[in-house]
mmCIF file of the N, C-alpha and C atoms, coordinates in Angstrom:
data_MODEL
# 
_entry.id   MODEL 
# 
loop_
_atom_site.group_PDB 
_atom_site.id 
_atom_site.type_symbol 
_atom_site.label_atom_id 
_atom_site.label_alt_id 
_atom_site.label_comp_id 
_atom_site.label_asym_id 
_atom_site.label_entity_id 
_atom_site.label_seq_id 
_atom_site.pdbx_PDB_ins_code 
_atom_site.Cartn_x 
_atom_site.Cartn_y 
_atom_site.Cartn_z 
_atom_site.occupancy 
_atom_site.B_iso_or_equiv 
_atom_site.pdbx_formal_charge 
_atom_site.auth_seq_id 
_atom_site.auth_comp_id 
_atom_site.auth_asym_id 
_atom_site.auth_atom_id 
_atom_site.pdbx_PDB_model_num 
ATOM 1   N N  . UNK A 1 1  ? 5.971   42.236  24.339 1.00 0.00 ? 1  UNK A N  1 
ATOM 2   C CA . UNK A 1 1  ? 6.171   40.839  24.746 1.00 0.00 ? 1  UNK A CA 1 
ATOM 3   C C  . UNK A 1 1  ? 4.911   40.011  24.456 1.00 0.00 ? 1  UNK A C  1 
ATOM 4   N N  . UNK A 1 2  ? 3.537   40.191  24.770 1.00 0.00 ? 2  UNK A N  1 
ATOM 5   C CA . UNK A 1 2  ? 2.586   39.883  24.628 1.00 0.00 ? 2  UNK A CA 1 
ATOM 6   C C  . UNK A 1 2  ? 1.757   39.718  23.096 1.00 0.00 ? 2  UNK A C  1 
ATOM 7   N N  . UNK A 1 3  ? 2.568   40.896  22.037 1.00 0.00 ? 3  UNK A N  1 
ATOM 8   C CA . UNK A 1 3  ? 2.503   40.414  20.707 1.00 0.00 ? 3  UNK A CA 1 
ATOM 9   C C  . UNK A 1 3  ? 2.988   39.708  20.654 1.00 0.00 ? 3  UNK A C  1 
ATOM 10  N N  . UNK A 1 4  ? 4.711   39.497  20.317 1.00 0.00 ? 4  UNK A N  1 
ATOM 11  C CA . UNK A 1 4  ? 5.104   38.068  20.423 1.00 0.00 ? 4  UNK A CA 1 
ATOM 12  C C  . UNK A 1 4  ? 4.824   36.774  20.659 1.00 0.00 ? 4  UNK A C  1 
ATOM 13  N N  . UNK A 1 5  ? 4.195   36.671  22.076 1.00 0.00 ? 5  UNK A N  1 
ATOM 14  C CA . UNK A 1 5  ? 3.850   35.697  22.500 1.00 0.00 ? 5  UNK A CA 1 
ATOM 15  C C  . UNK A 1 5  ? 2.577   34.922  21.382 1.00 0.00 ? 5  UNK A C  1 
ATOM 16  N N  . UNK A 1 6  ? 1.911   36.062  21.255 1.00 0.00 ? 6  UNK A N  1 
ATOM 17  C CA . UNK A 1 6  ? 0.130   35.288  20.370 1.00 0.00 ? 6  UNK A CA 1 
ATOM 18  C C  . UNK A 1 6  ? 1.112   35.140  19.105 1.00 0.00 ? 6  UNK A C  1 
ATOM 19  N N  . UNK A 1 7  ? 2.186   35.637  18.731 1.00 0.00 ? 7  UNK A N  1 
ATOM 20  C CA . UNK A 1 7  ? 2.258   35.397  17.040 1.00 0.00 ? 7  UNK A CA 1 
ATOM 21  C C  . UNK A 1 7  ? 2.930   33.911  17.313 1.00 0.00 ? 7  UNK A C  1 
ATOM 22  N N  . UNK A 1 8  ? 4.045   33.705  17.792 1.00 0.00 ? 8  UNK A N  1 
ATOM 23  C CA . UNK A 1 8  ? 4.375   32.225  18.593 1.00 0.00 ? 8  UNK A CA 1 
ATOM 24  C C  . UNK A 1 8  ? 3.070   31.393  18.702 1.00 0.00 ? 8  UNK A C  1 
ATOM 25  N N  . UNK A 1 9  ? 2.263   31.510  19.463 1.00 0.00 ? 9  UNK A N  1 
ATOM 26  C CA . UNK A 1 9  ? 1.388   30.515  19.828 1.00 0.00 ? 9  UNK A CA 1 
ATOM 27  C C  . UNK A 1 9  ? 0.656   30.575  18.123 1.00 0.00 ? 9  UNK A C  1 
ATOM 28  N N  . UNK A 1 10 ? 0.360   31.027  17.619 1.00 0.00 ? 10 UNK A N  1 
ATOM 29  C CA . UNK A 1 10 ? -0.527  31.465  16.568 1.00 0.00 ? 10 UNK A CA 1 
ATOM 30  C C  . UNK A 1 10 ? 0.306   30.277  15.126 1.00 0.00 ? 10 UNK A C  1 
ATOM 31  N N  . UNK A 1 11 ? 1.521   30.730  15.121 1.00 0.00 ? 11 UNK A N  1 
ATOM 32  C CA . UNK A 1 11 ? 2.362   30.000  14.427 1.00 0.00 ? 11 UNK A CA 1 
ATOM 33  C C  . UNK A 1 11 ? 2.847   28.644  14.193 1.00 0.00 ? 11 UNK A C  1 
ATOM 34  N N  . UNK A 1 12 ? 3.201   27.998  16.311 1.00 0.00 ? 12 UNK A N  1 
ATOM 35  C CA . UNK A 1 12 ? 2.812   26.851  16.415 1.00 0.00 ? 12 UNK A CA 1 
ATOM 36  C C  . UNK A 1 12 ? 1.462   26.378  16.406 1.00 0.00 ? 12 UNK A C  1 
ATOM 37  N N  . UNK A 1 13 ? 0.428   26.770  16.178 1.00 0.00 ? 13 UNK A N  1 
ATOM 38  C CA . UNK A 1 13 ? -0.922  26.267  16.275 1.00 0.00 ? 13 UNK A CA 1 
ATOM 39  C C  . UNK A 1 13 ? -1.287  25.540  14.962 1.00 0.00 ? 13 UNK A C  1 
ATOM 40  N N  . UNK A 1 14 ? -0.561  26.966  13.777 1.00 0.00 ? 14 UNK A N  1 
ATOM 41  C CA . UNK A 1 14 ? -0.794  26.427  12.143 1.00 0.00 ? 14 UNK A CA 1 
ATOM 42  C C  . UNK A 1 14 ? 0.242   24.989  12.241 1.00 0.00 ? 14 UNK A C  1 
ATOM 43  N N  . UNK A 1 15 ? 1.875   25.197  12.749 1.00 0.00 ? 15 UNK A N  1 
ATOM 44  C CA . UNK A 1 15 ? 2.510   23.932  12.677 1.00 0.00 ? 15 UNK A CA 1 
ATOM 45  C C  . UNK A 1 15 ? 1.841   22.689  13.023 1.00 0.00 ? 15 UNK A C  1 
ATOM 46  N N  . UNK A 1 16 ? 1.218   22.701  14.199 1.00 0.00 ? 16 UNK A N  1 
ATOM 47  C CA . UNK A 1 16 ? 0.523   22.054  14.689 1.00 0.00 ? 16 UNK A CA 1 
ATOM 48  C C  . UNK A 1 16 ? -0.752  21.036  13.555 1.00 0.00 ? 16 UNK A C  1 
ATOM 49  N N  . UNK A 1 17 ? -0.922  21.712  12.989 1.00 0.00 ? 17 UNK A N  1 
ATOM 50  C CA . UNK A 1 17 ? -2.295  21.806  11.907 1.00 0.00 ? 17 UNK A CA 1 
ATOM 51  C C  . UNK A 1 17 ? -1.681  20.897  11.248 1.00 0.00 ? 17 UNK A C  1 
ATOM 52  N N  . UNK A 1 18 ? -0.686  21.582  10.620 1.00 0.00 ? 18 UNK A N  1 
ATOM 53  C CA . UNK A 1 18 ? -0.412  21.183  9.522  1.00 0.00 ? 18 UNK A CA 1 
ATOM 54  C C  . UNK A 1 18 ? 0.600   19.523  9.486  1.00 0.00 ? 18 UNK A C  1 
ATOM 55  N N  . UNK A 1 19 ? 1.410   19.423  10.789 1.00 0.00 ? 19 UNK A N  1 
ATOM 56  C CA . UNK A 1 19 ? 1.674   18.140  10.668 1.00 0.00 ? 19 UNK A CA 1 
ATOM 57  C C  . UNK A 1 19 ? 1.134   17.291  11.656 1.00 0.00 ? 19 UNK A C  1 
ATOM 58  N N  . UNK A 1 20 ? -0.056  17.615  11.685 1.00 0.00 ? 20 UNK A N  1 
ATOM 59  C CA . UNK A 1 20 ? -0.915  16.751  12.210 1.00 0.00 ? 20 UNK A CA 1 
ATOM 60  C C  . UNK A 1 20 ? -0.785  16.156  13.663 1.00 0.00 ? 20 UNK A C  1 
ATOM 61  N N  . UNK A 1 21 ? -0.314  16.997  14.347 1.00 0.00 ? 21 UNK A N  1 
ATOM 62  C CA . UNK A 1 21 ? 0.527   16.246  15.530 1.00 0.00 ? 21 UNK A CA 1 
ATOM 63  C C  . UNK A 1 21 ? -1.138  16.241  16.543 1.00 0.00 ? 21 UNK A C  1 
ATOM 64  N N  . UNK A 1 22 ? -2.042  16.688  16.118 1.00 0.00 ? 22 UNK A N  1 
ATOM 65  C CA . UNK A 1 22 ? -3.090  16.526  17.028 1.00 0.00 ? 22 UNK A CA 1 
ATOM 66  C C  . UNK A 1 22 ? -3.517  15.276  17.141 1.00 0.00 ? 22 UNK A C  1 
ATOM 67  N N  . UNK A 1 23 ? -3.250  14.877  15.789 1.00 0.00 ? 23 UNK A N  1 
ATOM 68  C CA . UNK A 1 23 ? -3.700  13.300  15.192 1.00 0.00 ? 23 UNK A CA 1 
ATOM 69  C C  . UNK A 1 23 ? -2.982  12.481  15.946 1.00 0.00 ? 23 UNK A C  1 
ATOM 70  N N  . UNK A 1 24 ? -1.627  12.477  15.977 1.00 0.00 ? 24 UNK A N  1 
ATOM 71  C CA . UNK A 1 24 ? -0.743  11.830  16.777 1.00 0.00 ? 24 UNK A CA 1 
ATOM 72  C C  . UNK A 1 24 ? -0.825  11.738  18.246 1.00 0.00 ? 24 UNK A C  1 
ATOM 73  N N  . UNK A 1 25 ? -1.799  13.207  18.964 1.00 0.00 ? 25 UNK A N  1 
ATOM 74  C CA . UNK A 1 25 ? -1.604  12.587  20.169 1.00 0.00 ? 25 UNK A CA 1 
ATOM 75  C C  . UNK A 1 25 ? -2.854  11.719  20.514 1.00 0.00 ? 25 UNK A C  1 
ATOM 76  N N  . UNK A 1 26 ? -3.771  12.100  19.527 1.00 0.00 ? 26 UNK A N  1 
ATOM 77  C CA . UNK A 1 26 ? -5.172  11.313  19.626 1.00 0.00 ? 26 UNK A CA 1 
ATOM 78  C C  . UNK A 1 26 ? -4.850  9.968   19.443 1.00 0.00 ? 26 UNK A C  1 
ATOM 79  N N  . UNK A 1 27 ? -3.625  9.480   18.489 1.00 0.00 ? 27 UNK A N  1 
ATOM 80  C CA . UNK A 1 27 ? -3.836  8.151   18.631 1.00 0.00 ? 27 UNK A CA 1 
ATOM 81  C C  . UNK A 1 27 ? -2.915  7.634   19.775 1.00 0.00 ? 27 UNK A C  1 
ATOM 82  N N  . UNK A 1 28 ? -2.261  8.127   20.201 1.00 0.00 ? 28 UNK A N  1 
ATOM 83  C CA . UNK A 1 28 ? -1.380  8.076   21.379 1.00 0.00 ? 28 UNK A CA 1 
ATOM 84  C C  . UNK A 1 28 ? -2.854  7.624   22.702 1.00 0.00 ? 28 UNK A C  1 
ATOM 85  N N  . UNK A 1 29 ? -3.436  8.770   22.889 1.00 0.00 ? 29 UNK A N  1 
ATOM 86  C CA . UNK A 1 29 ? -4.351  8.817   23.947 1.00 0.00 ? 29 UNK A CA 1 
ATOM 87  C C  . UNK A 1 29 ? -5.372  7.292   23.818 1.00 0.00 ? 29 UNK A C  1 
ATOM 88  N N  . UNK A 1 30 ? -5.617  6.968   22.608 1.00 0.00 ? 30 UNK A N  1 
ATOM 89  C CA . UNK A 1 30 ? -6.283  5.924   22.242 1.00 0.00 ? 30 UNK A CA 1 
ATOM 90  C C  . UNK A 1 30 ? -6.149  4.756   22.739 1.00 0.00 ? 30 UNK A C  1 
ATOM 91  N N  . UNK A 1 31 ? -4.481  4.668   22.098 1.00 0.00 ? 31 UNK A N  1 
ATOM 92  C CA . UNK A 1 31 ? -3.367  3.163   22.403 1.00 0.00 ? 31 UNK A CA 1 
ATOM 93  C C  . UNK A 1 31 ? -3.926  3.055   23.707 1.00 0.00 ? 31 UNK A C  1 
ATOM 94  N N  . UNK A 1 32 ? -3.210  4.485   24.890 1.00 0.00 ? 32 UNK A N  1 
ATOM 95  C CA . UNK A 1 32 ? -3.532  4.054   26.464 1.00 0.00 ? 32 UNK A CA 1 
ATOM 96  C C  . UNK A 1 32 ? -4.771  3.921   26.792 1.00 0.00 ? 32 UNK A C  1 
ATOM 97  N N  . UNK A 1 33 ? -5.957  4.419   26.558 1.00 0.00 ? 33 UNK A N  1 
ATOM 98  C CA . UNK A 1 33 ? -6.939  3.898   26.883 1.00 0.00 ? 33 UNK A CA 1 
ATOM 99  C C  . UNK A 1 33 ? -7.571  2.295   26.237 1.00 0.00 ? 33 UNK A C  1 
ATOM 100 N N  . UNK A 1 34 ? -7.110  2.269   25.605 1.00 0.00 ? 34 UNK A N  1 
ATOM 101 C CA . UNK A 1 34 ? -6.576  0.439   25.034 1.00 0.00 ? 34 UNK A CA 1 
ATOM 102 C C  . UNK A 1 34 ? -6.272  -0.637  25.866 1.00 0.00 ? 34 UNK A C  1 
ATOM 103 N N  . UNK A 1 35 ? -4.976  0.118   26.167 1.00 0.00 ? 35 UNK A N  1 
ATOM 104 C CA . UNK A 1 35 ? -4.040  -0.604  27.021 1.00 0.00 ? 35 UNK A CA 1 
ATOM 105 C C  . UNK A 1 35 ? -4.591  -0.859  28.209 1.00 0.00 ? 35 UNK A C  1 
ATOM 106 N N  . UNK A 1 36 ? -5.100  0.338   29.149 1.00 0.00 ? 36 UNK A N  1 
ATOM 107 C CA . UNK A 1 36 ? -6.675  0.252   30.109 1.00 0.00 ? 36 UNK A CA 1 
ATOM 108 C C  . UNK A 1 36 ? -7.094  -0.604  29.922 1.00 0.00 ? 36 UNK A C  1 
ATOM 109 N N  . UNK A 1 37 ? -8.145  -0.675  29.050 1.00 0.00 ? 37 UNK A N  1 
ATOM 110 C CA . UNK A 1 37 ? -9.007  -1.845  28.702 1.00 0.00 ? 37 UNK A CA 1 
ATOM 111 C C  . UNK A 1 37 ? -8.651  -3.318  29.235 1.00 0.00 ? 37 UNK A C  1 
ATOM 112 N N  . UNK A 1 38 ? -7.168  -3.848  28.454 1.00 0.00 ? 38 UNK A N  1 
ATOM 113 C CA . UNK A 1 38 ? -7.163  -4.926  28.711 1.00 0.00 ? 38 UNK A CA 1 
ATOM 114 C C  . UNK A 1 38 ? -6.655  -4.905  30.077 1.00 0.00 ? 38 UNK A C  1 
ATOM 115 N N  . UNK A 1 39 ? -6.389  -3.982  31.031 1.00 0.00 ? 39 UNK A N  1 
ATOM 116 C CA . UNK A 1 39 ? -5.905  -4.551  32.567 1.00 0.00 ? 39 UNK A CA 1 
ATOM 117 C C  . UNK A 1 39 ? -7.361  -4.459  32.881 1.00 0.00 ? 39 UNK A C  1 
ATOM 118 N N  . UNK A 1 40 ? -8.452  -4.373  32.724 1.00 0.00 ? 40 UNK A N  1 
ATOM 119 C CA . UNK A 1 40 ? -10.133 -4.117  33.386 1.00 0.00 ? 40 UNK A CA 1 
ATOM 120 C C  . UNK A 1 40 ? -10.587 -5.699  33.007 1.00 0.00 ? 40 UNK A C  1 
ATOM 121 N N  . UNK A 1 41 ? -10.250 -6.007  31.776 1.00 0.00 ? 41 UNK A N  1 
ATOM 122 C CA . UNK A 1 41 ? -10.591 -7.176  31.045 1.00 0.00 ? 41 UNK A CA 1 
ATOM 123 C C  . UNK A 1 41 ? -9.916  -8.323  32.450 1.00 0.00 ? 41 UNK A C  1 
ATOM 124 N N  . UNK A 1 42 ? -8.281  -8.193  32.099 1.00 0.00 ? 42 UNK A N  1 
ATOM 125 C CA . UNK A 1 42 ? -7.897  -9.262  33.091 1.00 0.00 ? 42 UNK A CA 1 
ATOM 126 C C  . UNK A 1 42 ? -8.307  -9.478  34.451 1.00 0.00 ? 42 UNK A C  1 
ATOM 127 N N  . UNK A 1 43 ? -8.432  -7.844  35.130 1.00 0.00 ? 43 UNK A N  1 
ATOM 128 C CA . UNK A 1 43 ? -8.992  -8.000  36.261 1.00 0.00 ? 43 UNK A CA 1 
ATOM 129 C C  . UNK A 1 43 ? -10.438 -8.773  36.674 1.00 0.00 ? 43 UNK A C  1 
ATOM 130 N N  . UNK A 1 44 ? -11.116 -8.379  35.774 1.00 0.00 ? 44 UNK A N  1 
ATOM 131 C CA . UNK A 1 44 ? -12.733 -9.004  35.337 1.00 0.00 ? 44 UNK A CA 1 
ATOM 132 C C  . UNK A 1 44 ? -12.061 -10.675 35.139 1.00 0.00 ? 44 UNK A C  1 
ATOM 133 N N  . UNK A 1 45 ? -11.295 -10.820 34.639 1.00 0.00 ? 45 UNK A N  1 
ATOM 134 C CA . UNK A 1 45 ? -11.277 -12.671 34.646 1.00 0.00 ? 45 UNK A CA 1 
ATOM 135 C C  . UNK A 1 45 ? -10.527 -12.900 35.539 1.00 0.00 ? 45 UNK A C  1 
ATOM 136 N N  . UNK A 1 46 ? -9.370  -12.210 36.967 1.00 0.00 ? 46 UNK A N  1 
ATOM 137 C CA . UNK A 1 46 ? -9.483  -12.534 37.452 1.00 0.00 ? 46 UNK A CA 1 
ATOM 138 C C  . UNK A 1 46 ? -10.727 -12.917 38.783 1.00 0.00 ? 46 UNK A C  1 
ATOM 139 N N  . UNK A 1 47 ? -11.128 -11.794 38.915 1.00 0.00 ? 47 UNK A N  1 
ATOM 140 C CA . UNK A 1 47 ? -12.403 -11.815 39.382 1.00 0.00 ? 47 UNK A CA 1 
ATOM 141 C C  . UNK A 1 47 ? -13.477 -12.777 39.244 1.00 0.00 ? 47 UNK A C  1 
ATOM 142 N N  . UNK A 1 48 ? -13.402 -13.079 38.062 1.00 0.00 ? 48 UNK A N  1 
ATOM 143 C CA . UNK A 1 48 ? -14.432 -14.774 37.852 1.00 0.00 ? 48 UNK A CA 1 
ATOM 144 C C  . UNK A 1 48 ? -14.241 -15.813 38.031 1.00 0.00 ? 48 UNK A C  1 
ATOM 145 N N  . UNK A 1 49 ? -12.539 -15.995 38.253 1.00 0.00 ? 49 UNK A N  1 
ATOM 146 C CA . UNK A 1 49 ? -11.885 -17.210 38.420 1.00 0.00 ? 49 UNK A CA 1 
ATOM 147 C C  . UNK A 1 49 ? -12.241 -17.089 39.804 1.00 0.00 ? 49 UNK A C  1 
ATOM 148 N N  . UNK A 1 50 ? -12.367 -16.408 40.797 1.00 0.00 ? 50 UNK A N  1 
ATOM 149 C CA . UNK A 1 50 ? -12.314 -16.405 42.320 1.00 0.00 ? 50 UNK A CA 1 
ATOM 150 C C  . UNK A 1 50 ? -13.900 -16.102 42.212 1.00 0.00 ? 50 UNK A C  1 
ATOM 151 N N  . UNK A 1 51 ? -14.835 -16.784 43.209 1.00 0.00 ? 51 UNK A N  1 
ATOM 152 C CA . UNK A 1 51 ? -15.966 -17.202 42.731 1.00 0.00 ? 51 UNK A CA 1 
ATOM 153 C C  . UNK A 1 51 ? -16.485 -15.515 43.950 1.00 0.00 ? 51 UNK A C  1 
ATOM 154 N N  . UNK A 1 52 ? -16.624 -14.301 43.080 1.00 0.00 ? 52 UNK A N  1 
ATOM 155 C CA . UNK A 1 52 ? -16.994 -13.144 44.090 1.00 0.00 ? 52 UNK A CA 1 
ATOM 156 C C  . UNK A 1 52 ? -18.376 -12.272 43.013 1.00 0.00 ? 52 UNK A C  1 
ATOM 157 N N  . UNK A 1 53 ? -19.412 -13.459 43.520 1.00 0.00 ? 53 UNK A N  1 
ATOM 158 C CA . UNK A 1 53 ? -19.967 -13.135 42.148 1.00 0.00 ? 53 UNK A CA 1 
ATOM 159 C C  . UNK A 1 53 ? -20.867 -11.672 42.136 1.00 0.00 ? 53 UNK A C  1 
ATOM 160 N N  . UNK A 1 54 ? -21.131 -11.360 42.937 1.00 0.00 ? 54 UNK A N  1 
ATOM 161 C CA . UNK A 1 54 ? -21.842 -10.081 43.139 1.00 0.00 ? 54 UNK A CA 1 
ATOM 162 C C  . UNK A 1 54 ? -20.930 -8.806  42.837 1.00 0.00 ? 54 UNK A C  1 
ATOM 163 N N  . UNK A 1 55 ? -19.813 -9.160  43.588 1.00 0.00 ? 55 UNK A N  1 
ATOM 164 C CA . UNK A 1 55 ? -18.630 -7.964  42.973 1.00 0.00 ? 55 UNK A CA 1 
ATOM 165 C C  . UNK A 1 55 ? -18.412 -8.089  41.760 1.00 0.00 ? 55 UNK A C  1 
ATOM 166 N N  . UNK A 1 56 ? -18.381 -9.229  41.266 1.00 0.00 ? 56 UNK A N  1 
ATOM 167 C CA . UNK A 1 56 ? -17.578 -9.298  39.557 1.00 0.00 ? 56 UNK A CA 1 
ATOM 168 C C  . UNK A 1 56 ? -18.734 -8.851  38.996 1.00 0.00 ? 56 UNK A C  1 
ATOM 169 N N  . UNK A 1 57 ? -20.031 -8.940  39.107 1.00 0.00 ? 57 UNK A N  1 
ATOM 170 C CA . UNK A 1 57 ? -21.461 -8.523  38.298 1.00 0.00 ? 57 UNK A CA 1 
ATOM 171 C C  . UNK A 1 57 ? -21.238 -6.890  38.880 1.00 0.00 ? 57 UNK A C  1 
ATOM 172 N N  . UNK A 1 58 ? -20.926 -6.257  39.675 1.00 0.00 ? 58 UNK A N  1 
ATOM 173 C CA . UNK A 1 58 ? -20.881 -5.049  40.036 1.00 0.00 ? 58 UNK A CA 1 
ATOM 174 C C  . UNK A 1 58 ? -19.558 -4.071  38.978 1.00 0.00 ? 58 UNK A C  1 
ATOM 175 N N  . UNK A 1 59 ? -18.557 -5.138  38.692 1.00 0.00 ? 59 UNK A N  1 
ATOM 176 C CA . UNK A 1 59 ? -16.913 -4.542  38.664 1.00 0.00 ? 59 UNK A CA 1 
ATOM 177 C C  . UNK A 1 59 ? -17.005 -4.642  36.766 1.00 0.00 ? 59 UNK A C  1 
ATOM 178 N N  . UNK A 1 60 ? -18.116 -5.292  36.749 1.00 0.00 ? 60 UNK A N  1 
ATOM 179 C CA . UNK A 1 60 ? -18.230 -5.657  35.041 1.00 0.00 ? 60 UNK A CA 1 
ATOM 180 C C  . UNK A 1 60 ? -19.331 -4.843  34.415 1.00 0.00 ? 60 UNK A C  1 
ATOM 181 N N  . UNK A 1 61 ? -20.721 -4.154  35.369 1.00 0.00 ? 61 UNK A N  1 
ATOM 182 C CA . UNK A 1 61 ? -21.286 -3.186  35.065 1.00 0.00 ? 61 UNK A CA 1 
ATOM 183 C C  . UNK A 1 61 ? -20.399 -2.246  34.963 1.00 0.00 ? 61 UNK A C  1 
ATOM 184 N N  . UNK A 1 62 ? -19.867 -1.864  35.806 1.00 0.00 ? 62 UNK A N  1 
ATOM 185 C CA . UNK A 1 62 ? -18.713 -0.582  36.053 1.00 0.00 ? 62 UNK A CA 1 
ATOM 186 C C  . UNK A 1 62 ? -18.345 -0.344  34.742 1.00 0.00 ? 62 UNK A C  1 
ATOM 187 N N  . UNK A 1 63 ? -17.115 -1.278  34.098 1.00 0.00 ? 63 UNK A N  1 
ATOM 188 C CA . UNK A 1 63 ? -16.400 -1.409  33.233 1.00 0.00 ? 63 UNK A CA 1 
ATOM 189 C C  . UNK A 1 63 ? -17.162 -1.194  31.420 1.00 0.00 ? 63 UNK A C  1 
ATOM 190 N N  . UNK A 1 64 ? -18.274 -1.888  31.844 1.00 0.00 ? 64 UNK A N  1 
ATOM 191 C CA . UNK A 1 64 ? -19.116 -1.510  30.649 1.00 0.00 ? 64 UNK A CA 1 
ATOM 192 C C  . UNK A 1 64 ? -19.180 -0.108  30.311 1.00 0.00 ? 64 UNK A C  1 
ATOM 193 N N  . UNK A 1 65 ? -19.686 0.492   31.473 1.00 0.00 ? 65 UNK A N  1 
ATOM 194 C CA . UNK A 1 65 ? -19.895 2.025   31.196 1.00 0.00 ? 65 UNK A CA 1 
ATOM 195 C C  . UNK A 1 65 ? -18.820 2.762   30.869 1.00 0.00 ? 65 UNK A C  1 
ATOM 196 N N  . UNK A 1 66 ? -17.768 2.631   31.344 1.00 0.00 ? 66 UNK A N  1 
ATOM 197 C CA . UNK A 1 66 ? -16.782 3.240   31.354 1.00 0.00 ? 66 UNK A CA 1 
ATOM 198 C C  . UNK A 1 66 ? -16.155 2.797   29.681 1.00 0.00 ? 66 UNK A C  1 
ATOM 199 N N  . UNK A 1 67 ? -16.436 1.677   29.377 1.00 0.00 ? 67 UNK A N  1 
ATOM 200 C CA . UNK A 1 67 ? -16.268 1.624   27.698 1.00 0.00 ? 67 UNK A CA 1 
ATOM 201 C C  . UNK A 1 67 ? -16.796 2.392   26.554 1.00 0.00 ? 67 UNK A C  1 
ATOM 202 N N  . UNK A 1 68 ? -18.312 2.541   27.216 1.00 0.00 ? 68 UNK A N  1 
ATOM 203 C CA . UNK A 1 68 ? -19.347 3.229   26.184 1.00 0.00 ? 68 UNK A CA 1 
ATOM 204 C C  . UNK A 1 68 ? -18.423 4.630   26.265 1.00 0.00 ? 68 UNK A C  1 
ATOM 205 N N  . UNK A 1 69 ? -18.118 5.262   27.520 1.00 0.00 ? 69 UNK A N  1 
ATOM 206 C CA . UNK A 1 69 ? -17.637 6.291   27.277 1.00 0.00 ? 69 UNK A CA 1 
ATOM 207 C C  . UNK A 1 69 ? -16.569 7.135   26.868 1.00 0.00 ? 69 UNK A C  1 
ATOM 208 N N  . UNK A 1 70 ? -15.593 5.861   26.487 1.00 0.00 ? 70 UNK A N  1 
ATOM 209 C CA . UNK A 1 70 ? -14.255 6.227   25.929 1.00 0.00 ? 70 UNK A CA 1 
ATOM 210 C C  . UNK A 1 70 ? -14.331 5.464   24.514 1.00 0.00 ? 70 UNK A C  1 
ATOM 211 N N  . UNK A 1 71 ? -15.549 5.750   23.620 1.00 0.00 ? 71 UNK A N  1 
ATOM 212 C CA . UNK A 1 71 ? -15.926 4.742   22.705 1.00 0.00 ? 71 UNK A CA 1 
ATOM 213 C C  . UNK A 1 71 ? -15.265 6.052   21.671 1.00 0.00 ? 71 UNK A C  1 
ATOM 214 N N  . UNK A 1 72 ? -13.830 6.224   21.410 1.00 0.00 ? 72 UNK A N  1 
ATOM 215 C CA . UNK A 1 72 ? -13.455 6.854   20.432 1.00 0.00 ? 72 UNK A CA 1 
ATOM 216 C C  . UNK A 1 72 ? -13.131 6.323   19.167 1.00 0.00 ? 72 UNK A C  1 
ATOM 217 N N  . UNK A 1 73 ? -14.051 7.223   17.808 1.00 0.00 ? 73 UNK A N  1 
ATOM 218 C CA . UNK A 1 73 ? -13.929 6.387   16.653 1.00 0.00 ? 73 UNK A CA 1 
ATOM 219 C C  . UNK A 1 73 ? -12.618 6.073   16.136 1.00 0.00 ? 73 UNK A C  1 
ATOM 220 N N  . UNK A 1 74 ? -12.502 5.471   15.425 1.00 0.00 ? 74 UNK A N  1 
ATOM 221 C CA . UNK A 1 74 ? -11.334 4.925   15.074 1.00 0.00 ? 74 UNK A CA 1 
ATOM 222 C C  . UNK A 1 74 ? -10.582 5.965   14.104 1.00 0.00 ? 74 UNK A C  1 
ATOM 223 N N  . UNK A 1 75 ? -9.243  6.316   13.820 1.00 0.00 ? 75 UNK A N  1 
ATOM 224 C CA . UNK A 1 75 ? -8.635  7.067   12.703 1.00 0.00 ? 75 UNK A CA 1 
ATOM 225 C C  . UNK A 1 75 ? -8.314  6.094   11.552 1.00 0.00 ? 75 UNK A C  1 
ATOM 226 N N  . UNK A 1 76 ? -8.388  6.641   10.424 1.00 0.00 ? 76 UNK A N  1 
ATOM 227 C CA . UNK A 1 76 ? -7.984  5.645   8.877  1.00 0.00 ? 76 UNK A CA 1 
ATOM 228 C C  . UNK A 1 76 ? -6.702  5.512   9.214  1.00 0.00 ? 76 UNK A C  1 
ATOM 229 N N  . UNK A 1 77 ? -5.602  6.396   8.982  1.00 0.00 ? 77 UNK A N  1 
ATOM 230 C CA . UNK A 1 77 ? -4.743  5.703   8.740  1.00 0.00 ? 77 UNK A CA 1 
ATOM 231 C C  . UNK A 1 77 ? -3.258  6.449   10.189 1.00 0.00 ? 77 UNK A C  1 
ATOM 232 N N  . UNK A 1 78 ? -4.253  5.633   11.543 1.00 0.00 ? 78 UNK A N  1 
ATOM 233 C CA . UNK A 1 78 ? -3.638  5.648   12.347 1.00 0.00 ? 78 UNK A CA 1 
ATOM 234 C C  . UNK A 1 78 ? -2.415  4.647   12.636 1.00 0.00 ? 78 UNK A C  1 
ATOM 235 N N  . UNK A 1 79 ? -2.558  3.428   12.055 1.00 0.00 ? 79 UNK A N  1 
ATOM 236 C CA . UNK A 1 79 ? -1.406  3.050   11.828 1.00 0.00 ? 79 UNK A CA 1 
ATOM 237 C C  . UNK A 1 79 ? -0.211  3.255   11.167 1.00 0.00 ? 79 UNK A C  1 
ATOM 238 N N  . UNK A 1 80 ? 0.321   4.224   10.669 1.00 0.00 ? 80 UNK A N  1 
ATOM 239 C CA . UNK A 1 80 ? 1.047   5.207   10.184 1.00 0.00 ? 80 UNK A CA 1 
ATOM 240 C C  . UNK A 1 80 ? 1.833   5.762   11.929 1.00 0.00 ? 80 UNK A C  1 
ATOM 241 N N  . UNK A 1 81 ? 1.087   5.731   12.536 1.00 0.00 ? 81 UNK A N  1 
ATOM 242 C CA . UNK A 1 81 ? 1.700   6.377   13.676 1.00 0.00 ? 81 UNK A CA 1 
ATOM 243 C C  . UNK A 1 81 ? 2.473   5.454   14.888 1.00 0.00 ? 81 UNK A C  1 
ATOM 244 N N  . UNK A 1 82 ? 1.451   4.178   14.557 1.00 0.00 ? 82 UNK A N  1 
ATOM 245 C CA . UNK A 1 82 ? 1.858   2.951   15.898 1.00 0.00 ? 82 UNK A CA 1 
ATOM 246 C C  . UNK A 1 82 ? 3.345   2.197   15.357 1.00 0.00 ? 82 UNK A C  1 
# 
């Protein structure tokens, strides 16, 4: 049972490879952390419109960092996928 199993996993791994579906979920994962972005963005302008200025200078450091760190490079020809 346990041969089986690794030649299965082993098999989908090459499928995997080969039609690129890693690519696909990377740009998948991308889009939503995207999509993130702009609800942080709106929240940040709502936040400025309501005069809370120490929080919005606090909620906009936050957000910075949290950009640098989901700073994933871009794929060539990820639009193929969207």
């Amino acid at each position: 049972m346990h041969m089986t199993q690794s030649i299965i996993f082993r098999s989908l791994f090459i499928l995997m490879l080969n039609n690129q579906i890693f690519r696909v979920i990377f740009c998948i994962m991308k889009l939503s952390i995207q999509n993130m972005m702009i609800h942080v963005k709106l929240f940040l302008n709502i936040l400025s419109q309501i005069q809370v200025t120490q929080m919005y200078v606090d909620v906009r450091r936050c957000a910075q960092t949290f950009q640098t760190c989901i700073d994933i490079p871009d794929i060539p020809d990820m639009h193929r996928y969207v």
